[in-house]
N, CA, C, O and CB atoms as a CASP TS submission, in Angstrom:
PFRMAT TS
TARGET T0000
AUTHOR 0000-0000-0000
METHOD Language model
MODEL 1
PARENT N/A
ATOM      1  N   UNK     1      -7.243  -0.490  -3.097  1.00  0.00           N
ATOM      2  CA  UNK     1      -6.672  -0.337  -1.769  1.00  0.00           C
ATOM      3  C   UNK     1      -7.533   0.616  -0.957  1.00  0.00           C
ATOM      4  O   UNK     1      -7.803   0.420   0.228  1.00  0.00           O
ATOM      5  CB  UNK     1      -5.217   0.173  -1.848  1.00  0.00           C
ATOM      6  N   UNK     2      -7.912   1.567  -1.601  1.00  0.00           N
ATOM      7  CA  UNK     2      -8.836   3.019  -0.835  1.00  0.00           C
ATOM      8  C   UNK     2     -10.496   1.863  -0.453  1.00  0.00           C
ATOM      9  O   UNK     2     -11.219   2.043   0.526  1.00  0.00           O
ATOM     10  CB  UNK     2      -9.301   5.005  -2.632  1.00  0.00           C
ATOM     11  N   UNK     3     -10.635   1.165  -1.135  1.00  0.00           N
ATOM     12  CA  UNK     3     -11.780   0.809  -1.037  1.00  0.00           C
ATOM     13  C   UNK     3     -12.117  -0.174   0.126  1.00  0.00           C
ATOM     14  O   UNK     3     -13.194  -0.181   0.724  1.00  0.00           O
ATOM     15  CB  UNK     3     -12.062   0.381  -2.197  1.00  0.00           C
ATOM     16  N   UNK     4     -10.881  -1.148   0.416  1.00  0.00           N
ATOM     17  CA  UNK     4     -11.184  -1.460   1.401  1.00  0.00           C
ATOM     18  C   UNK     4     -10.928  -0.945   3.000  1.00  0.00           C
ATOM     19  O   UNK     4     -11.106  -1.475   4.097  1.00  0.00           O
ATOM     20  CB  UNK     4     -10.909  -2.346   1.139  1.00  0.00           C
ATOM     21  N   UNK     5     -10.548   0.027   2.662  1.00  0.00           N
ATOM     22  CA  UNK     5      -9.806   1.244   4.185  1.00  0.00           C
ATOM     23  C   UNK     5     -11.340   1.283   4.097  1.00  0.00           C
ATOM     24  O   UNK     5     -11.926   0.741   5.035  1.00  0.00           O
ATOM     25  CB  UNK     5      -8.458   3.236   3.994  1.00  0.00           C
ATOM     26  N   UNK     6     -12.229   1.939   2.942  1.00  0.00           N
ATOM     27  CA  UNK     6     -13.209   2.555   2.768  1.00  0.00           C
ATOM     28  C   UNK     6     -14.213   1.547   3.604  1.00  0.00           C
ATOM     29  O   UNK     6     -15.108   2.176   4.169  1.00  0.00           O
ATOM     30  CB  UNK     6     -13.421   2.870   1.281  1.00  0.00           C
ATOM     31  N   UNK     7     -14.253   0.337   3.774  1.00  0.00           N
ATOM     32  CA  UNK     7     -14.904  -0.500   3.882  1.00  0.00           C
ATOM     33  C   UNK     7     -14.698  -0.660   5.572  1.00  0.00           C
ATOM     34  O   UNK     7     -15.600  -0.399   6.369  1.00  0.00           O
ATOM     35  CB  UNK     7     -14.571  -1.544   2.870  1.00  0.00           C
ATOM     36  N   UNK     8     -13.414  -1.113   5.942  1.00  0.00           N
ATOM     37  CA  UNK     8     -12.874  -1.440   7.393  1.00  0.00           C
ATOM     38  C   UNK     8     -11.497  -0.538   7.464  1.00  0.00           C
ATOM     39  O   UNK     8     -10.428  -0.752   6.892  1.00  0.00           O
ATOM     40  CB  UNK     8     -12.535  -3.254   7.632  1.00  0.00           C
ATOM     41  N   UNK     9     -11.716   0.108   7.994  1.00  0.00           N
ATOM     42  CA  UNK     9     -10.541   1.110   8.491  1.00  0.00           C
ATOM     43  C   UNK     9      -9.960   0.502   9.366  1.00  0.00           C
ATOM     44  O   UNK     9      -9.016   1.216   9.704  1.00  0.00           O
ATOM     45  CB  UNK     9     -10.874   2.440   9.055  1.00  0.00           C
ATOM     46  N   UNK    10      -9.968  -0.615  10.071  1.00  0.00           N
ATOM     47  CA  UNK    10      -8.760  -1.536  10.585  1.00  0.00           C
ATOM     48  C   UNK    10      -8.223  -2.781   9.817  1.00  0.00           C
ATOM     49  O   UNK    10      -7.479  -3.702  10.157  1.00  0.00           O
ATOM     50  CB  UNK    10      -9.149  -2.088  11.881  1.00  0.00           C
ATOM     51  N   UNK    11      -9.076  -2.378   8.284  1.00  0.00           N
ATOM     52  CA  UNK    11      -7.941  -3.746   7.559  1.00  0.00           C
ATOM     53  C   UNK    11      -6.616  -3.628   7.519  1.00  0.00           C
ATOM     54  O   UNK    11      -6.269  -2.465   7.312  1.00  0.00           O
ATOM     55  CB  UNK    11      -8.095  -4.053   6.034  1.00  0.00           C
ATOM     56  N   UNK    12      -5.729  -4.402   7.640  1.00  0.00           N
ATOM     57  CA  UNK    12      -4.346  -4.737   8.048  1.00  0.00           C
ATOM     58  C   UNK    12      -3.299  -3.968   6.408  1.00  0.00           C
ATOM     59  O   UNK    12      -3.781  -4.425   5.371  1.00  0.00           O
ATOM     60  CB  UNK    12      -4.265  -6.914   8.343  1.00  0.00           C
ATOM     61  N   UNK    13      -2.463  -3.291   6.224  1.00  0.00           N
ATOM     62  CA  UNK    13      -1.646  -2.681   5.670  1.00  0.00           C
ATOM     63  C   UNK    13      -1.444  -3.589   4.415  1.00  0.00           C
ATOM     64  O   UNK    13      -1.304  -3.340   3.218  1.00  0.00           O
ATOM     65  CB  UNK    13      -0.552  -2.376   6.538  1.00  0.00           C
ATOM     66  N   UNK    14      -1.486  -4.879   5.241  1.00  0.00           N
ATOM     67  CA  UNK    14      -0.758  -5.815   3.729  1.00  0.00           C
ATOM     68  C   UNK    14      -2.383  -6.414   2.773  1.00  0.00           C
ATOM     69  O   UNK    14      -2.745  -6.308   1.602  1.00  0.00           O
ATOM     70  CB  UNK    14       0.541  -7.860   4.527  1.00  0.00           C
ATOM     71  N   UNK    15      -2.851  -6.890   3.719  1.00  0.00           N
ATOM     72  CA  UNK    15      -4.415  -6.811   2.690  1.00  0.00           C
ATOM     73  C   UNK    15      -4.803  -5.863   2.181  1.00  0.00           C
ATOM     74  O   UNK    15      -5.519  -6.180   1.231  1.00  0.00           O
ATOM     75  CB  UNK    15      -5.639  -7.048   3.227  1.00  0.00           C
ATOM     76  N   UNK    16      -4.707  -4.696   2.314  1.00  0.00           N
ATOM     77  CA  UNK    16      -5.101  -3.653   1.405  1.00  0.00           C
ATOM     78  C   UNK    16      -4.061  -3.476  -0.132  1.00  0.00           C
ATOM     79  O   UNK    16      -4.475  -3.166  -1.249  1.00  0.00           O
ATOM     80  CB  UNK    16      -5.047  -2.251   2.392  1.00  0.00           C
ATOM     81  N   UNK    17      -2.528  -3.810   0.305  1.00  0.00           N
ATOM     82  CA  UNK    17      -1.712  -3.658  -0.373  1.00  0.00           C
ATOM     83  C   UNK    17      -1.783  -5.150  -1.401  1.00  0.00           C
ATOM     84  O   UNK    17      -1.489  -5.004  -2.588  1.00  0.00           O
ATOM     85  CB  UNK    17      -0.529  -3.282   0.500  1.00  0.00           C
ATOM     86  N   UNK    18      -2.151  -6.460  -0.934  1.00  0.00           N
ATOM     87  CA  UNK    18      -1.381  -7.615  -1.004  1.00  0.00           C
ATOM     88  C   UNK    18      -3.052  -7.454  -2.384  1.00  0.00           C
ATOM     89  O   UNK    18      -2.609  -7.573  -3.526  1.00  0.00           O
ATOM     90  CB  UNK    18      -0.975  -9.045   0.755  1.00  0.00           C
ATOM     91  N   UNK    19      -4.181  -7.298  -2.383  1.00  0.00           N
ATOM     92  CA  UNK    19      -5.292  -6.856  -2.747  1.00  0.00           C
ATOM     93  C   UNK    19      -5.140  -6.306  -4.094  1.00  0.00           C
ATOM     94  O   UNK    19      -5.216  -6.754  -5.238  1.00  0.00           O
ATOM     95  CB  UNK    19      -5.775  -5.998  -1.830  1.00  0.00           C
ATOM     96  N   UNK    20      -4.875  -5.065  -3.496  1.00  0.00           N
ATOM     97  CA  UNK    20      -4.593  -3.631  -4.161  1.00  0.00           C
ATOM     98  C   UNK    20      -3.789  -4.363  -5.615  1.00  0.00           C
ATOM     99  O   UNK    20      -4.324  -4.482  -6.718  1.00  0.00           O
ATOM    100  CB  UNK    20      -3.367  -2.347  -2.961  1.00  0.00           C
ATOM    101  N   UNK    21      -2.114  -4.873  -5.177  1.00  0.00           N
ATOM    102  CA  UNK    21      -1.279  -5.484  -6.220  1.00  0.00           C
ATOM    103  C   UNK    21      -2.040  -6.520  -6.873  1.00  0.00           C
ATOM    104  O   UNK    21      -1.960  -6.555  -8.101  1.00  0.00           O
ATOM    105  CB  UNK    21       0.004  -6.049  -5.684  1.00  0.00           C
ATOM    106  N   UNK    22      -2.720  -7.322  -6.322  1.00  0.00           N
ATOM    107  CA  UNK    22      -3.328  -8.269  -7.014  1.00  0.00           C
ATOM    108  C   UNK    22      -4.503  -7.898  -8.436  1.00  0.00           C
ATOM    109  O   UNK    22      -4.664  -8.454  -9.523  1.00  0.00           O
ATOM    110  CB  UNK    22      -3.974  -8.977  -5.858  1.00  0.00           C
ATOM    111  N   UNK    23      -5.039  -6.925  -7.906  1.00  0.00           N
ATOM    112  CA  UNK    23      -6.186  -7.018  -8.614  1.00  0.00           C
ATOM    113  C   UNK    23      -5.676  -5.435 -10.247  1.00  0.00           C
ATOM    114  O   UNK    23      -6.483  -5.117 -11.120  1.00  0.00           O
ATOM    115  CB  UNK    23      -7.855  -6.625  -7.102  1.00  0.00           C
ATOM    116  N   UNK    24      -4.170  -4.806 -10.113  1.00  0.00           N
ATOM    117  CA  UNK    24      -3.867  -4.415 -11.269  1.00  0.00           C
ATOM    118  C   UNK    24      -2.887  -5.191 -11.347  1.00  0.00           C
ATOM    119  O   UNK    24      -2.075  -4.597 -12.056  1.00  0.00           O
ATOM    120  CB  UNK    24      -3.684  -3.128 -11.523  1.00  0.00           C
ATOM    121  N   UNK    25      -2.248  -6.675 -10.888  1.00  0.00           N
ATOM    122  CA  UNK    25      -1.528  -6.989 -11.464  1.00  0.00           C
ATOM    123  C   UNK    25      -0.550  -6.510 -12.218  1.00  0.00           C
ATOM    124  O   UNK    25      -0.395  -6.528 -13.439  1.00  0.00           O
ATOM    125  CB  UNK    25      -1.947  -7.415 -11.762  1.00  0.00           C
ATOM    126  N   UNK    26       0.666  -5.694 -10.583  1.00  0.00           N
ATOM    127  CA  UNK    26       1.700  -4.809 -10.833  1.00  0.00           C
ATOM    128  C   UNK    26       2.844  -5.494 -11.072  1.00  0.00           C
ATOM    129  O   UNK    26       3.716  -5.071 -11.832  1.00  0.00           O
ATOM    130  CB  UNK    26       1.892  -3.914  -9.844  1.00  0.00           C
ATOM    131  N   UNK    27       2.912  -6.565 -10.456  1.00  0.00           N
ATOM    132  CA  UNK    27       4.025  -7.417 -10.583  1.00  0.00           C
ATOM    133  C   UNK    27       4.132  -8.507 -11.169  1.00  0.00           C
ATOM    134  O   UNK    27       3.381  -9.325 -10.637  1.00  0.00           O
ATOM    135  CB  UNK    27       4.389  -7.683  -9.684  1.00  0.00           C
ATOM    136  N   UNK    28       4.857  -9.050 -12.247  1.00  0.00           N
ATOM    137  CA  UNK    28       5.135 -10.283 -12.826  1.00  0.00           C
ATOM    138  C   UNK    28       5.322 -11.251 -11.689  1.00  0.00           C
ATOM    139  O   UNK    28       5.979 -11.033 -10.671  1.00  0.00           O
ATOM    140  CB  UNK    28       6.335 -10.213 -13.749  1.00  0.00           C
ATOM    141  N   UNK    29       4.736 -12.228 -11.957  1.00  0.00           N
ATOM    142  CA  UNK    29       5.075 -13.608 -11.710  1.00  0.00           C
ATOM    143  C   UNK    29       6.300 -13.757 -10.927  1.00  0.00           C
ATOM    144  O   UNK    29       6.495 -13.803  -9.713  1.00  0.00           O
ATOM    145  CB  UNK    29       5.214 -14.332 -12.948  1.00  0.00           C
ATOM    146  N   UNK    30       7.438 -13.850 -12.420  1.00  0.00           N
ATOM    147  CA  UNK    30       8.374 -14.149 -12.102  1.00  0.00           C
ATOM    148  C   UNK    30       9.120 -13.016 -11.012  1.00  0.00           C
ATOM    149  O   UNK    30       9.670 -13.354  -9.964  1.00  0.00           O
ATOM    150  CB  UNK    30       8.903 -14.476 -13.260  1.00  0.00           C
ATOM    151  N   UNK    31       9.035 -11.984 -11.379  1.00  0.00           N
ATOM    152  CA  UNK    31       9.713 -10.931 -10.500  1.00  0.00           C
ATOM    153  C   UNK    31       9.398 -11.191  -8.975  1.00  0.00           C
ATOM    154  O   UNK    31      10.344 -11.249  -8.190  1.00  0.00           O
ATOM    155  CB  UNK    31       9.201  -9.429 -10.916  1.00  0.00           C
ATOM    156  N   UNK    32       7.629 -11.405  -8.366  1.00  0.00           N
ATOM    157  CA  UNK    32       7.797 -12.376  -7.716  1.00  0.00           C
ATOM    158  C   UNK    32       8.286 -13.631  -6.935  1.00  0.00           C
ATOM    159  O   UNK    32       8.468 -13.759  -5.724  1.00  0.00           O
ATOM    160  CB  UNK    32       7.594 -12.359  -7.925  1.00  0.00           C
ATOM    161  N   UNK    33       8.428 -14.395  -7.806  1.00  0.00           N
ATOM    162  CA  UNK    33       9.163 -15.562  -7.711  1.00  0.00           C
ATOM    163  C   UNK    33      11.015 -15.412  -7.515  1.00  0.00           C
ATOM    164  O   UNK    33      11.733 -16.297  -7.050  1.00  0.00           O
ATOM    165  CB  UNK    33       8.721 -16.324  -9.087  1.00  0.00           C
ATOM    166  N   UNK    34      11.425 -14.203  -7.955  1.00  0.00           N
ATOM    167  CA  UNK    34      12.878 -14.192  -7.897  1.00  0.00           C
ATOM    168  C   UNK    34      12.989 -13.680  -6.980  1.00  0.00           C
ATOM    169  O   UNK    34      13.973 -14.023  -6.324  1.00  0.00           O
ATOM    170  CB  UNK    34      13.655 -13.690  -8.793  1.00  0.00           C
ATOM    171  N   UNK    35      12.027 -12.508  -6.340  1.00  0.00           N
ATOM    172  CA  UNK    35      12.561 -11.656  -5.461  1.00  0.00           C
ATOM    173  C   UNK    35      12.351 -12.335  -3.722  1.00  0.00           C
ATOM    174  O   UNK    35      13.015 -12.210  -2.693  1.00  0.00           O
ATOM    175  CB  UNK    35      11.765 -10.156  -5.793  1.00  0.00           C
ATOM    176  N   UNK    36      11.333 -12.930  -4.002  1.00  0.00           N
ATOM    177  CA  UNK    36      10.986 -13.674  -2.680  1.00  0.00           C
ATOM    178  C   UNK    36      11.537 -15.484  -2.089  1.00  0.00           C
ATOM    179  O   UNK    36      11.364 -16.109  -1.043  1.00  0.00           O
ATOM    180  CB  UNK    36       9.353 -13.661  -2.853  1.00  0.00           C
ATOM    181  N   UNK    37      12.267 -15.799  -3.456  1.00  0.00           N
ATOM    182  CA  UNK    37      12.840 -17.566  -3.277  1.00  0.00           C
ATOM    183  C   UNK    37      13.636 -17.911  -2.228  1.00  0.00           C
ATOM    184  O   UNK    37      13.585 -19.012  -1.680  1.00  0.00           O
ATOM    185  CB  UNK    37      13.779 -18.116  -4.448  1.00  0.00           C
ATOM    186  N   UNK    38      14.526 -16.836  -1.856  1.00  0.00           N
ATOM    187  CA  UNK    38      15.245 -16.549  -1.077  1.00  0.00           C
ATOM    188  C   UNK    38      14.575 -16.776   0.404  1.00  0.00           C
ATOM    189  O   UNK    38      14.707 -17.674   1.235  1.00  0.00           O
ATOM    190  CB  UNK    38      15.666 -15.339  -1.452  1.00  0.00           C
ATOM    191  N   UNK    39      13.992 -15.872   0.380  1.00  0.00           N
ATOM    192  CA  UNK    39      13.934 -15.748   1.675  1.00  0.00           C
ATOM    193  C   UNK    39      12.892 -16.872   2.098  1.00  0.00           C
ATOM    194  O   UNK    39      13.033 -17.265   3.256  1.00  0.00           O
ATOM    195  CB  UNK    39      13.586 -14.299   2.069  1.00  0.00           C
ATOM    196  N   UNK    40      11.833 -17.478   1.334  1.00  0.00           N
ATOM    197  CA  UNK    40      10.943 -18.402   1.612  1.00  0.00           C
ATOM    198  C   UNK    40      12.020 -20.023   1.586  1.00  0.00           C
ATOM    199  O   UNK    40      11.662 -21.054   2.157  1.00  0.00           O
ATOM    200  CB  UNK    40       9.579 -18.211   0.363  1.00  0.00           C
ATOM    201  N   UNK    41      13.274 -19.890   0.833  1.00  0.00           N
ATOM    202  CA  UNK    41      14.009 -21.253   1.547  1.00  0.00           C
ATOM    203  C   UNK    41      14.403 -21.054   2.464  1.00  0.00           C
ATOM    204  O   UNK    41      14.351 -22.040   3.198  1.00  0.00           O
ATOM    205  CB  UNK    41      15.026 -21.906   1.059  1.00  0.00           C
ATOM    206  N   UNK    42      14.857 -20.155   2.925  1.00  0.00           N
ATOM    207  CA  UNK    42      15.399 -19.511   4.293  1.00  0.00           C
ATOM    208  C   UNK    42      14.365 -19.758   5.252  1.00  0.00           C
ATOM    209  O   UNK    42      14.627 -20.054   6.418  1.00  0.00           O
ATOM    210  CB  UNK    42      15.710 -17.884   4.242  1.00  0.00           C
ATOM    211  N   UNK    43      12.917 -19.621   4.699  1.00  0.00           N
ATOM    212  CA  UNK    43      11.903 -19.388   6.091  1.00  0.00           C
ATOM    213  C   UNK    43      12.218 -18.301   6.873  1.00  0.00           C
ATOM    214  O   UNK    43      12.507 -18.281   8.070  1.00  0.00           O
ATOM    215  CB  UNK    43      11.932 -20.561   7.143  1.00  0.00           C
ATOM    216  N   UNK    44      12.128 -17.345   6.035  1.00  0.00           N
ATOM    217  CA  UNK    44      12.637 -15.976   6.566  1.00  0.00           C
ATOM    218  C   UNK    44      11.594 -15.131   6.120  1.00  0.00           C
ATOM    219  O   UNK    44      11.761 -14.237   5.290  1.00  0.00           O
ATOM    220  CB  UNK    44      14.108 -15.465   6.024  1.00  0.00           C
ATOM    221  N   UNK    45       9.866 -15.573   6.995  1.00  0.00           N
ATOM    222  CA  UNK    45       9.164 -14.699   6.092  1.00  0.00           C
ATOM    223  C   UNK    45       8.713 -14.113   6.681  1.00  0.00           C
ATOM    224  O   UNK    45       8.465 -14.667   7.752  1.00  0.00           O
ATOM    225  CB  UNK    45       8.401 -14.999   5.269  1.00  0.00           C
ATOM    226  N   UNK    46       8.147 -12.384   6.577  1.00  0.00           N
ATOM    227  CA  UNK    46       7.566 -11.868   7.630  1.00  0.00           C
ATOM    228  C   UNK    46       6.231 -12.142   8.070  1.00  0.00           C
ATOM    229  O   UNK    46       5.330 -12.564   7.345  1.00  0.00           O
ATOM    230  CB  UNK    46       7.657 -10.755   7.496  1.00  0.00           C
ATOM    231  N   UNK    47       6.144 -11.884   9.282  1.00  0.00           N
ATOM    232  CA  UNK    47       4.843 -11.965  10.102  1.00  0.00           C
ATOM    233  C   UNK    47       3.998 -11.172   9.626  1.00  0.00           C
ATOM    234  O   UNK    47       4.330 -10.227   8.911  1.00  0.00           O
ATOM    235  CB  UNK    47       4.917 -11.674  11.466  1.00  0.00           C
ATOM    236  N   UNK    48       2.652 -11.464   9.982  1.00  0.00           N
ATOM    237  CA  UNK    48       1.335 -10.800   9.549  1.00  0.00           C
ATOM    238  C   UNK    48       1.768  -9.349  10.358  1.00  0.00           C
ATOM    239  O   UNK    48       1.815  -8.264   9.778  1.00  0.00           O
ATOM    240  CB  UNK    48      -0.326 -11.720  10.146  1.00  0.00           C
ATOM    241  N   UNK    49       1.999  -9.499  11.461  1.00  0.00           N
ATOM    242  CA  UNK    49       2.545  -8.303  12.051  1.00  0.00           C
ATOM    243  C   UNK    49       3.503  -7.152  11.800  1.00  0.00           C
ATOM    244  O   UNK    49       3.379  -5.943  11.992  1.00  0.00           O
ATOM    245  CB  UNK    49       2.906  -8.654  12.824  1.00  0.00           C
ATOM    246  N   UNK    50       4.677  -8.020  11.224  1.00  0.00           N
ATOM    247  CA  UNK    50       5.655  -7.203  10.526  1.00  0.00           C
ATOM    248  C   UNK    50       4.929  -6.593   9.182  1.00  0.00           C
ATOM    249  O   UNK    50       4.952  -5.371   9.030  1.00  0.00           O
ATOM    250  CB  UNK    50       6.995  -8.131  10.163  1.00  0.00           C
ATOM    251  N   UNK    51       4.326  -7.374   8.269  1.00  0.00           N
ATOM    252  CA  UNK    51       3.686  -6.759   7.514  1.00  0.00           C
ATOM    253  C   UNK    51       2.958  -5.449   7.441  1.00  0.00           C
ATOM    254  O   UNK    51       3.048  -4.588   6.565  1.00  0.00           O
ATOM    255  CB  UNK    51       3.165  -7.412   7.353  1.00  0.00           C
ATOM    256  N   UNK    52       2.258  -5.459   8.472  1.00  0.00           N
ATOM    257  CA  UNK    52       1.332  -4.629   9.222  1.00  0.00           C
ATOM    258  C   UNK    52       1.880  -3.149   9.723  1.00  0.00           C
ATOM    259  O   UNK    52       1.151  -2.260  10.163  1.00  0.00           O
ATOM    260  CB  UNK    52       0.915  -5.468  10.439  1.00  0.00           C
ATOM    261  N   UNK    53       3.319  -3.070   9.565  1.00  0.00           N
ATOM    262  CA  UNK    53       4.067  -1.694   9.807  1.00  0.00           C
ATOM    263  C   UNK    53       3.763  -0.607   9.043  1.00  0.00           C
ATOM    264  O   UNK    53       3.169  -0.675   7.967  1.00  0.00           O
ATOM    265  CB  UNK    53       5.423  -1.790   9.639  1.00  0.00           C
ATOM    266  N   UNK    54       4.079   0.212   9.468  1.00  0.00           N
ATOM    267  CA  UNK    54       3.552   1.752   8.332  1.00  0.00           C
ATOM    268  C   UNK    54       4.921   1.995   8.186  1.00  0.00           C
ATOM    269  O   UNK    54       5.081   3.071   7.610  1.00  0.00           O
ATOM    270  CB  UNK    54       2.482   3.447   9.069  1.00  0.00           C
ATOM    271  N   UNK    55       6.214   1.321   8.530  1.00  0.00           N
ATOM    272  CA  UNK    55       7.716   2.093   7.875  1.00  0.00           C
ATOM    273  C   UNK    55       7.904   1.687   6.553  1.00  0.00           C
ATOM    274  O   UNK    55       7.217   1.004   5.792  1.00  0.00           O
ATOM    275  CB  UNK    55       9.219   1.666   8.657  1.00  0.00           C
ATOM    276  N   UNK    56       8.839   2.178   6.457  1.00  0.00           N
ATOM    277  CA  UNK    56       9.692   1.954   5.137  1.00  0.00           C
ATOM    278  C   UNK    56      10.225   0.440   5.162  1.00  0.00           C
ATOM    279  O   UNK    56      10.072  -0.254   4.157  1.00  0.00           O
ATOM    280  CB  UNK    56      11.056   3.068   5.057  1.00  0.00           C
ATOM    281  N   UNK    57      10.729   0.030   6.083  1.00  0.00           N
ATOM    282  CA  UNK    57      10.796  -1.393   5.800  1.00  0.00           C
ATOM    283  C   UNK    57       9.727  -2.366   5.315  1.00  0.00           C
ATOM    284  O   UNK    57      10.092  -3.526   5.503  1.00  0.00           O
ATOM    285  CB  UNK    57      11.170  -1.870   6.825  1.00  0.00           C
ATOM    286  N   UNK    58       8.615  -2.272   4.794  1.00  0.00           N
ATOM    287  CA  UNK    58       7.541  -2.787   4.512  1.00  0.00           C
ATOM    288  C   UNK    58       8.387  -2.781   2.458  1.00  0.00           C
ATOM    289  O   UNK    58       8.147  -3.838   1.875  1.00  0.00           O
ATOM    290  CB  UNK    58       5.855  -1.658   5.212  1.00  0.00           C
ATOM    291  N   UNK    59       8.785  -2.277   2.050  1.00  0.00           N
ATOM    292  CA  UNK    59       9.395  -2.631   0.981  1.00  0.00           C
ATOM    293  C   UNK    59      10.549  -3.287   0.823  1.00  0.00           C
ATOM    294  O   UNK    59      10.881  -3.913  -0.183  1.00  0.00           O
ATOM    295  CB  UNK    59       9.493  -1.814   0.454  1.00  0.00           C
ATOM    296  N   UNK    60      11.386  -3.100   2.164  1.00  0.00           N
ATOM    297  CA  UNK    60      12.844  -4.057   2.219  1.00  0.00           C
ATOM    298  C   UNK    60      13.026  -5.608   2.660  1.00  0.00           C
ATOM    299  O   UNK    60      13.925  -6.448   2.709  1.00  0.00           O
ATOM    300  CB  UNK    60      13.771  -3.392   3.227  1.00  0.00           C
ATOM    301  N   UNK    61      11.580  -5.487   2.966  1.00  0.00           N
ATOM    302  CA  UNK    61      11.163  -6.833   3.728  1.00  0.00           C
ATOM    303  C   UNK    61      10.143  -7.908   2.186  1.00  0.00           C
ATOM    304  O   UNK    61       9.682  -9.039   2.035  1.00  0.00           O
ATOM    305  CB  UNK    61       9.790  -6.187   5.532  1.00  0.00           C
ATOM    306  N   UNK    62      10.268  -6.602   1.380  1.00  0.00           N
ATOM    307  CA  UNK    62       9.343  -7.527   0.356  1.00  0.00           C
ATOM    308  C   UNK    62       8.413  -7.779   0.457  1.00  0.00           C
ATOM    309  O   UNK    62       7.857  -8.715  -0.118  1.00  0.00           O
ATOM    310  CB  UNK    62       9.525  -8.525   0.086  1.00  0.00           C
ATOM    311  N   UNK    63       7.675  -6.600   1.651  1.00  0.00           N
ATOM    312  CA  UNK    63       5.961  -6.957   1.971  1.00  0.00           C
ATOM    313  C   UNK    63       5.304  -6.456   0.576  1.00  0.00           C
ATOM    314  O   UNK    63       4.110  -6.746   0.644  1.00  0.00           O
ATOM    315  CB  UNK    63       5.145  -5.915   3.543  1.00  0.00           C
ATOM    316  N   UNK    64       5.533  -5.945  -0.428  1.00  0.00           N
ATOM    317  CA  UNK    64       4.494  -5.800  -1.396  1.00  0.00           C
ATOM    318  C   UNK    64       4.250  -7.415  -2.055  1.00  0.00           C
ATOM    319  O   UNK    64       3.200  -8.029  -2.245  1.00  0.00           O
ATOM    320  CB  UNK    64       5.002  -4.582  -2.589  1.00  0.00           C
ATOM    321  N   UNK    65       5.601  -7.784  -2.295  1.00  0.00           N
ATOM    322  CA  UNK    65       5.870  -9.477  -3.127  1.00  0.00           C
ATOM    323  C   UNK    65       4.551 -10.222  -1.923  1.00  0.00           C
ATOM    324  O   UNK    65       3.322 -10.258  -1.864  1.00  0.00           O
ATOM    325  CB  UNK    65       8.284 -10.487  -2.833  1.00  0.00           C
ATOM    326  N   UNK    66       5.316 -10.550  -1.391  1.00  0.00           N
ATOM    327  CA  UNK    66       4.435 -11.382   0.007  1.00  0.00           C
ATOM    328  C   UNK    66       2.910 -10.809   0.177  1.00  0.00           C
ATOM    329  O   UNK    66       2.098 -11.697  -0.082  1.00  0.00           O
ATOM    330  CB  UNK    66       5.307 -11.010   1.742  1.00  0.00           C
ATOM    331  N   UNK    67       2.417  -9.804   0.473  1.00  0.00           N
ATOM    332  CA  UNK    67       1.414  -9.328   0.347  1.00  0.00           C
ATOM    333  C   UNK    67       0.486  -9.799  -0.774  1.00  0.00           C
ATOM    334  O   UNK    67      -0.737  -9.933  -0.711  1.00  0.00           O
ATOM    335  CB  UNK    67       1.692  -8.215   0.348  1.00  0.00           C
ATOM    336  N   UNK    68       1.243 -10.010  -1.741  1.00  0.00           N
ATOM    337  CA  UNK    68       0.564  -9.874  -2.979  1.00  0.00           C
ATOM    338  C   UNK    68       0.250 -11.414  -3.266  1.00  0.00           C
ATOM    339  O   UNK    68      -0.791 -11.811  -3.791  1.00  0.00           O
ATOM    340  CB  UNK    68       1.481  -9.076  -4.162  1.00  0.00           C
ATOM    341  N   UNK    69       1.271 -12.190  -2.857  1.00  0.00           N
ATOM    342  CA  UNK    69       1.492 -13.621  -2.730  1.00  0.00           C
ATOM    343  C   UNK    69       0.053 -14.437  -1.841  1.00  0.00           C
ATOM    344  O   UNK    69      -0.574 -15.426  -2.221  1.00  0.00           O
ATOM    345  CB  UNK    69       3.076 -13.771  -1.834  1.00  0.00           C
ATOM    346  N   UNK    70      -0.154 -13.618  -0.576  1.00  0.00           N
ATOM    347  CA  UNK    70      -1.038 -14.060   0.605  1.00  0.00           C
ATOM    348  C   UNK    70      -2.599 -13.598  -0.060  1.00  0.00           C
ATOM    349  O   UNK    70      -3.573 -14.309   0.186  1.00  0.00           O
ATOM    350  CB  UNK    70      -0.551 -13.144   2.276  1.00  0.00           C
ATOM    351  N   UNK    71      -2.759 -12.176  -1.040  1.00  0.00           N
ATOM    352  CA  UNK    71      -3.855 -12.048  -1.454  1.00  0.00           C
ATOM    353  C   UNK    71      -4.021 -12.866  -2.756  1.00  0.00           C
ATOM    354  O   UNK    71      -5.179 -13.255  -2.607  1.00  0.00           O
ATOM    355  CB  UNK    71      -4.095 -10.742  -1.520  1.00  0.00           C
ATOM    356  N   UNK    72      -3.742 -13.211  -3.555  1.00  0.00           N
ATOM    357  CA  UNK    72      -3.468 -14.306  -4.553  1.00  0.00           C
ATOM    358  C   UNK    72      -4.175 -15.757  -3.899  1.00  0.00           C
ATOM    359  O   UNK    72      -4.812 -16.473  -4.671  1.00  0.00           O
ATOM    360  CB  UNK    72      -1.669 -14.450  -4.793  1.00  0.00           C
ATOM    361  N   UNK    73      -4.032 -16.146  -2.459  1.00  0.00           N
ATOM    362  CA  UNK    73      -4.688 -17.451  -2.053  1.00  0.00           C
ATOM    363  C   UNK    73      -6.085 -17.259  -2.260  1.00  0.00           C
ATOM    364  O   UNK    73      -6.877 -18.167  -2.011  1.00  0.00           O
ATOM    365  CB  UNK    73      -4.419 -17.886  -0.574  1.00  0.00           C
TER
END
């Protein structure tokens, strides 16, 4: 995560994070998959923008899952 701030200090909150999770592979799969099913049948997913927040809602929103989901492509 430090490395790519290190790199572009305007990379976006969730690529650093979505990255970051990916590459120690913090989260199971499935934990993944349970925590986010919901809201992706819903189509209830946040925006690159919402992502992009520095609050605390960036964990209630499940931007680490999603993050991690979008760096995974």
């Amino acid at each position: 995560m430090w490395l790519i701030g290190d790199l572009n200090s305007l990379a976006p909150k969730w690529l650093c994070q979505g990255i970051a999770g990916y590459e120690v592979k913090q989260m199971p799969d499935e934990f993944i998959e349970n925590s986010t099913s919901e809201q992706i049948y819903n189509l209830v997913i946040p925006t690159f923008q919402t992502l992009n927040s520095a609050g605390w809602d960036f964990e209630t929103m499940n931007g680490f899952q999603f993050s991690y989901l979008i760096g995974e492509l």
